[in-house]
C-alpha positions as CSV (number, residue, x, y, z in Angstrom):
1,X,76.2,-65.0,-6.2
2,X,77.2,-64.8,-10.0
3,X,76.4,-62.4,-12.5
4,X,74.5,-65.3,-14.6
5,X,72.0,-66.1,-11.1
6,X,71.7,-62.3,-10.9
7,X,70.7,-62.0,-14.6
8,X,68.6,-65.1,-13.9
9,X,66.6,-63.3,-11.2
10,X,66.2,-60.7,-12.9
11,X,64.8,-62.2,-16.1
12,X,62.4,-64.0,-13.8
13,X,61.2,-61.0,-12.4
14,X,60.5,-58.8,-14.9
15,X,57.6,-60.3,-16.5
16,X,55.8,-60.6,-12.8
17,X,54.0,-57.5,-10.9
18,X,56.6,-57.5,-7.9
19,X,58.1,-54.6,-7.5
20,X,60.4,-54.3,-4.9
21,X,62.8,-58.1,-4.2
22,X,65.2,-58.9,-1.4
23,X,67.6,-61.7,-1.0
24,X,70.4,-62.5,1.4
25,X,72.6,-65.3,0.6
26,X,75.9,-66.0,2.0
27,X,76.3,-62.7,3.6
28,X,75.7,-61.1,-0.1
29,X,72.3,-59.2,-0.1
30,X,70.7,-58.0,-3.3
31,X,68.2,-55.6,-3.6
32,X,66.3,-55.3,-7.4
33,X,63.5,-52.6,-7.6
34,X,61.8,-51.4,-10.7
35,X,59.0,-48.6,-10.9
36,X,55.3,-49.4,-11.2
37,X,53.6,-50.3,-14.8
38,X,51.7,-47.4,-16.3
39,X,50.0,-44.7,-13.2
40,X,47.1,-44.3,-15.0
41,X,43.7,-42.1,-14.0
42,X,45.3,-40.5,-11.1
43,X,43.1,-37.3,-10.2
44,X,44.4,-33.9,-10.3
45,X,43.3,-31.1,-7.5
46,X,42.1,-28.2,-10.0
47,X,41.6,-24.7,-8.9
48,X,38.7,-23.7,-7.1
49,X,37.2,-22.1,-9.9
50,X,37.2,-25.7,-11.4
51,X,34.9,-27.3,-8.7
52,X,35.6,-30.9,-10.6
53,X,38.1,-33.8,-10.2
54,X,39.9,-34.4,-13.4
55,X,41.6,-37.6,-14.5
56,X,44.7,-37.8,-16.4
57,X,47.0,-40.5,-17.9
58,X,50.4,-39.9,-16.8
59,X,52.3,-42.6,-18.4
60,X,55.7,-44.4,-17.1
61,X,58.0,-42.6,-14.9
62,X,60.9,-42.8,-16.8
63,X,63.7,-41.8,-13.0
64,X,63.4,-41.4,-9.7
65,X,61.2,-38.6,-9.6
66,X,60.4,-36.8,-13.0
67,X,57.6,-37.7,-15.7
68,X,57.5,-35.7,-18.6
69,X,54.3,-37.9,-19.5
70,X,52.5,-34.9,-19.6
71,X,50.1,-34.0,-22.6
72,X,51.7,-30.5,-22.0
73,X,55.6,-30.7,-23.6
74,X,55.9,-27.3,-21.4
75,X,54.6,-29.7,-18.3
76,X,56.8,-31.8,-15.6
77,X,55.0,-34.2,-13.1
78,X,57.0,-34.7,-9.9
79,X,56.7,-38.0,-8.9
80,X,57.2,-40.2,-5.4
81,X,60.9,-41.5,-5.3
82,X,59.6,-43.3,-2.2
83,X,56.4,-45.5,-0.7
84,X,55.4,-43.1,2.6
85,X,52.5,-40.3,3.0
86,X,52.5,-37.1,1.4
87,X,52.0,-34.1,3.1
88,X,51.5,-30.7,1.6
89,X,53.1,-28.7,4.7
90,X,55.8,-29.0,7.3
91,X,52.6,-29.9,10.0
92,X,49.3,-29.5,10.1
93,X,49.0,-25.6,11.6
94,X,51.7,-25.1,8.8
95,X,50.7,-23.4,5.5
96,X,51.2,-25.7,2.9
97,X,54.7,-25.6,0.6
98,X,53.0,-24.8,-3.0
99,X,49.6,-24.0,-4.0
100,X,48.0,-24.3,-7.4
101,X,49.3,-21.7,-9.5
102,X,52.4,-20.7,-7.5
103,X,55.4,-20.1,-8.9
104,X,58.3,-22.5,-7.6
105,X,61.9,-22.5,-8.2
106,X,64.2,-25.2,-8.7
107,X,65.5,-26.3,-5.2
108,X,62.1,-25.2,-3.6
109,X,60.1,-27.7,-1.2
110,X,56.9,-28.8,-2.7
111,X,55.9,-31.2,-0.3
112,X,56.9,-33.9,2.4
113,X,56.7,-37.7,2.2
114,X,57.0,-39.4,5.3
115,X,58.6,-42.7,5.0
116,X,59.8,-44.9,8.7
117,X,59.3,-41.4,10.6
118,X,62.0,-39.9,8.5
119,X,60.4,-36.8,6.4
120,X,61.8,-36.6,3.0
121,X,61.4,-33.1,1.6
122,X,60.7,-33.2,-2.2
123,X,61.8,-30.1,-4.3
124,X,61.5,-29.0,-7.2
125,X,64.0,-29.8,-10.2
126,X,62.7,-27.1,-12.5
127,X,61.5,-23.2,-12.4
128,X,57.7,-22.9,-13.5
129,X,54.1,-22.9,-12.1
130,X,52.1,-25.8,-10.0
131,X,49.3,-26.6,-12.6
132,X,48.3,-29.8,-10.5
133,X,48.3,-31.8,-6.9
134,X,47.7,-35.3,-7.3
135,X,47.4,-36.0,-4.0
136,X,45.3,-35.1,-0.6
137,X,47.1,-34.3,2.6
138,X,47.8,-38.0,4.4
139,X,47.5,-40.1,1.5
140,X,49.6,-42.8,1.3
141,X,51.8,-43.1,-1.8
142,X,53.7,-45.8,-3.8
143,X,57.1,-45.6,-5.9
144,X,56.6,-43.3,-9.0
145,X,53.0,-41.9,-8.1
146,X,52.6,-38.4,-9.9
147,X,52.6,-35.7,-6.8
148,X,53.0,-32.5,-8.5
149,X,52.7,-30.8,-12.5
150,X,54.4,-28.1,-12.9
151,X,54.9,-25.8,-15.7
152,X,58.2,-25.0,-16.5
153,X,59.2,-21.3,-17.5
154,X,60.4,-20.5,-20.7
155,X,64.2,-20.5,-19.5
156,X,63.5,-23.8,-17.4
């Protein structure tokens, strides 16, 4: 396949909703996959002293699994680098990873997505404080879903 049918394809695609495109040809096999439009009104798990679901636009994650769409500069959202379910601990008897208002370090698990019976441990790229879950235990998730705000620390 030539660079000109590559381009071709992926001029054709980017004005559709597909996201993810596979084609084998000739023993050449080409993989294009691009993130989502716009997550918008996902909910957040608030405190238990805030007894309400909250929506929030997010905006476009802008790499695999960061968002700084936050309307908090000082905020990061984690998001899904992969389609699987999200789990908030290692199994169900397990205490889960983070809580809201825990502070996490860089390199600390925040959750699990499961993804062909592989589980993919998602950690943390920054020092702060979980402000927000997005997610319930089980819930399926797609490519750049928002799984986790966290406030970053004033070194972070």
């Amino acid at each position: 396949m030539t660079n000109s049918e590559i381009q071709e394809l992926l001029a054709l695609l980017q004005n559709t909703n597909v996201t993810v495109f596979e084609l084998e040809q000739e023993g050449t096999r080409i993989k294009i996959q691009k993130s989502p439009l716009a997550v918008s009104d996902a909910f957040r798990i608030l405190p238990s002293h805030q007894n309400r679901m909250e929506g929030v636009n997010v905006g476009t994650p802008s790499d695999r699994t960061t968002v700084s769409g936050s309307p908090n500069p000082s905020h990061r959202i984690i998001t899904a680098p992969i389609v699987g379910t999200f789990y908030r601990s290692a199994s169900p008897e397990s205490a889960p990873y983070v809580e809201i208002g825990a502070p996490v370090q860089k390199g600390q698990i925040l959750c699990i997505i499961e993804a062909m019976k592989l589980m993919n441990e998602i950690e943390s790229e920054f020092d702060g404080t979980v402000r927000a879950i997005f997610l319930e235990n089980g819930q399926s998730v797609e490519f750049g879903m928002p799984l986790i705000e966290i406030e970053l620390t004033a070194e972070s």
